[in-house]
N, C-alpha and C positions, 0 to 999 in steps of 0.2 A: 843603631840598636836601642840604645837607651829610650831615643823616641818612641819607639814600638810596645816597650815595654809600659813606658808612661800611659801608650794608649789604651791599652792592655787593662793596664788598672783603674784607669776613670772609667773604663766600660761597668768594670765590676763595681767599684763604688756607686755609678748612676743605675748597676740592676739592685743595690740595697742601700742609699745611699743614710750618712749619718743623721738622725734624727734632730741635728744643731745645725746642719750644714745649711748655706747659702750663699756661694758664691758673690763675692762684689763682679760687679758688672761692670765693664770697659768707662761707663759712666763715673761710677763711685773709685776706683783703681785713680783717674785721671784726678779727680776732687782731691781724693788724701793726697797723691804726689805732689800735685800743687802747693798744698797748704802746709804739705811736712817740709819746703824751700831744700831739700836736698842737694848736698853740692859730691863734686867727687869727691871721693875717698873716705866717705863719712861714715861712719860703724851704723848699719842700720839692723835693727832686731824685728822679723815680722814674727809677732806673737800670736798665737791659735791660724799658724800660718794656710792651712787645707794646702789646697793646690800651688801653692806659692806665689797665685797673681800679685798680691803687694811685694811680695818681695825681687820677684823678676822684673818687676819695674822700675824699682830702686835700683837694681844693679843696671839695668838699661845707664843707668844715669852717672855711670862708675861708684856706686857706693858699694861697700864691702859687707855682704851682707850673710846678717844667721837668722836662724827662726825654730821655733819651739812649736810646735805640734806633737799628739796624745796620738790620733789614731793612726794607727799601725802602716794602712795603706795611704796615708797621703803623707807621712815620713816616708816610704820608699818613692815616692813618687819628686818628692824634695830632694831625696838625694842624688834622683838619676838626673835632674835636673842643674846638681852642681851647686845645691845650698846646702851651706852648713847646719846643722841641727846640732842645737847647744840644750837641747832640752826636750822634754815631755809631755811632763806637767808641769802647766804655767807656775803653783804654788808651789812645787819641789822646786824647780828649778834654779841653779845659781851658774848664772854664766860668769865667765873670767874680766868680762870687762861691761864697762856702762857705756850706753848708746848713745850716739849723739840723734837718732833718730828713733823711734821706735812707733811701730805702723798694726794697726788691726783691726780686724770683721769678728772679733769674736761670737760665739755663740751667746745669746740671749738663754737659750736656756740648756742641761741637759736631758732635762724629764719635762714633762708636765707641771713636775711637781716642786721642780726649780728653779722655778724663774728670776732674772735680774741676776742671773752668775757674771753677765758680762761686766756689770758695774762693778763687781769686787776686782773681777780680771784688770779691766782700764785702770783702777786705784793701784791694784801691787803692781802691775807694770809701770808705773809712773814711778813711785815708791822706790823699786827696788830694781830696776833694768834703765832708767833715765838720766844720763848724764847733765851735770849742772850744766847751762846753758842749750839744753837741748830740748827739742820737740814731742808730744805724742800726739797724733794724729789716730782715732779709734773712730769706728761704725758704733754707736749705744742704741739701745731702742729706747721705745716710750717710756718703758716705767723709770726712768731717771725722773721723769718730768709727775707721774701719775703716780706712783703706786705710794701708798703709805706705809711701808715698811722698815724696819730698819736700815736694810742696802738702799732705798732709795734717799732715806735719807742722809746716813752717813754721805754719800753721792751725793747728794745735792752742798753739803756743807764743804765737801771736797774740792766740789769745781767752785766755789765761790773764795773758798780760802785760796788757790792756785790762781784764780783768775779765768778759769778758760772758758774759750770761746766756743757757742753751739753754731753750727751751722746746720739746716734744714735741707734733709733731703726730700727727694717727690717721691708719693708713693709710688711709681711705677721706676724708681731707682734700681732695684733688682729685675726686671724683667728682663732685662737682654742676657741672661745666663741659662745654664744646663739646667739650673733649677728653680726657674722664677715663683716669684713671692710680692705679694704687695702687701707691705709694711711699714709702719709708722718708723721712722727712724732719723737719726741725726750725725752726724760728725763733731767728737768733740776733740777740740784742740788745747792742747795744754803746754806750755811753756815751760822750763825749772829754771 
């Protein structure tokens, strides 16, 4: 049943889907789990989780896993799936414990008029969801790298002060999804 339901609902999100969404693709899913060293039993948080592909991967792996997502139908669609949702909004949000893993494709932007939300996203989830000794593992886009703004720089002095590592995705990274996109983007990995 619950499957039905699930399918039920990505039909309707893909006839209006969110204007931030973009699926990670079976490509970029495989990249973060590698690099997030996942072992069993490890509290993993997938943050701006959509459809829960990072986080059903992680539980593949036996990790125990929550995730925070905003829009309405792809929280019900995480729950008939058997993930826990500890939250909403990334900024509200205060879950009960620190992660040892913490995984995400945030959106790059909510508007037009938005853009580089994701950078603030990757910084408070680091911040405030990462357990000492623990990994984050995020999709960022270009303006980390480009934009001269404040988010981008606070973010840039961010990942220099933590140490983390960029890894380079190919622009045709997102095409194998429901809703391909060819975008500049990268994987940053960060350490506590």
């Amino acid at each position: 049943m619950s499957e039905e339901i699930v399918d039920i609902l990505m039909a309707q999100i893909l006839e209006n889907p969110p204007y931030s969404w973009f699926p990670s693709s079976e490509q970029v899913v495989s990249e973060i789990i590698s690099r997030a060293d996942i072992q069993p039993r490890d509290w993993v948080l997938d943050v701006c989780a959509g459809d829960g592909r990072l986080g059903l991967a992680a539980r593949e792996l036996g990790a125990r896993v929550e995730a925070i997502e905003i829009e309405p139908r792809f929280r019900q669609i995480l729950f008939q799936q058997g993930l826990v949702l500890v939250g909403a909004d990334v900024f509200q949000s205060e879950p009960k414990r620190l992660y040892d893993v913490v995984l995400s494709n945030p959106p790059f932007s909510f508007s037009p008029e938005n853009r580089g939300v994701d950078l603030a996203i990757i910084q408070h989830a680091y911040r405030c969801f990462l357990a000492s000794g623990g990994c984050l593992v995020s999709v960022v886009s270009a303006s980390h790298k480009f934009a001269k703004c404040p988010k981008a720089e606070a973010f840039r002095a961010w990942m220099q002060q933590v140490e983390a590592e960029l890894v380079d995705l190919p622009l045709e990274a997102f095409w194998g999804t429901v809703r391909p996109v060819t975008v500049e983007s990268w994987l940053v990995v960060a350490r506590k």
